[in-house]
N, C-alpha and C positions, 0 to 999 in steps of 0.2 A: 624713944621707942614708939612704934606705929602699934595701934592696936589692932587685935587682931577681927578679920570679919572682909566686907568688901570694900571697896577703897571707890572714894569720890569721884562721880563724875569725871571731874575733869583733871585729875589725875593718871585716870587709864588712857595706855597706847592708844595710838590711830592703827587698826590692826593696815592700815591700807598706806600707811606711809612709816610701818614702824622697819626698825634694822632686823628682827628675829628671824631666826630661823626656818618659819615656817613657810614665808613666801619664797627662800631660795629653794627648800623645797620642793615647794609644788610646783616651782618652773624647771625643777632637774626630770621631776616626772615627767612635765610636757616634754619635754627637751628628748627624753628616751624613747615614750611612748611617739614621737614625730620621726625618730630614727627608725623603731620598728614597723612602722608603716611604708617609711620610704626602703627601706630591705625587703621589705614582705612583694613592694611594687616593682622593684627592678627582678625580683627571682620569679614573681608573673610575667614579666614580661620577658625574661630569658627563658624560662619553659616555654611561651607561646613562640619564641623565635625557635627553640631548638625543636618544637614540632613540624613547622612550616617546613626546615630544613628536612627534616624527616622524612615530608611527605614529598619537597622538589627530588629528593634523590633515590626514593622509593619508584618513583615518577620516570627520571630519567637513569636507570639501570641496563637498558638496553643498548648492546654492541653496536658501535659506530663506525664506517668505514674510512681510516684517516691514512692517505697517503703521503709518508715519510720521504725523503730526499730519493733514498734508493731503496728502500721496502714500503710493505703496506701492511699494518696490522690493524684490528678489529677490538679496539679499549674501550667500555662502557662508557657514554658518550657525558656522564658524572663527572670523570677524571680528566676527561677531554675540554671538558670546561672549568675545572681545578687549576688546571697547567695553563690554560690560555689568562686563568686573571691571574695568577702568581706571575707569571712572562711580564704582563699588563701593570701589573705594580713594580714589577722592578724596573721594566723601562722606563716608568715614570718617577721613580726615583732616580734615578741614573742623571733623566732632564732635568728636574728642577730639585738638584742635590744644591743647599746654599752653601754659598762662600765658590763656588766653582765657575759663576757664568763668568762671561767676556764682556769686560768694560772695554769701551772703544772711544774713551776718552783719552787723548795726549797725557803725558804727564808733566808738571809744573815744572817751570822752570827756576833755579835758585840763584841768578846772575841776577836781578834787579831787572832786565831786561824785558820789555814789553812785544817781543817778540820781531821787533826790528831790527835791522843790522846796519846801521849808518857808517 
């Protein structure tokens, strides 16, 4: 049996290389506390984007005159630029959708054949 009181020297943990509990600890807090900073920074910075857009459409509200194939109407010049980049992403998906381009390579031949016909 150990007596009781404080224990030698060089019997106590290395608190800095020991297994306990305490160190997994205080890196769960870090660990949390670095999550809540970086959520705190992205919802700064989604409120400062969703004001900027605020103010571009606050801004641009005003009727635009846009002549259609066979009519002409007068659509806040906001929506007129909604539809021109939605158009603009899809045509650009449309081009560079993968798996769809044109190889313009021959295809191999499975006769041994080096392309000669003696």
């Amino acid at each position: 049996m150990r007596p009781e009181g404080p224990e030698p020297p060089g019997d106590q943990p290395d608190p800095a290389t020991s297994t306990g509990s305490a160190a997994p600890v205080a890196r769960g807090v870090q660990d949390i506390d670095r999550l809540r900073r970086a959520r705190l920074t992205k919802v700064l910075i989604a409120l400062g984007i969703v004001v900027i857009l605020l103010i571009f459409i606050t801004s641009n509200s005003q009727g635009v005159k846009v002549h259609f194939v066979f009519f002409t109407r007068r659509p806040p010049l906001i929506w007129v630029m909604f539809a021109c980049a939605v158009l603009g992403g899809v045509v650009g998906y449309l081009i560079g959708k993968p798996g769809k381009q044109i190889t313009l390579r021959r295809p191999k031949r499975n006769d041994g054949s080096r392309g000669r016909s003696d």
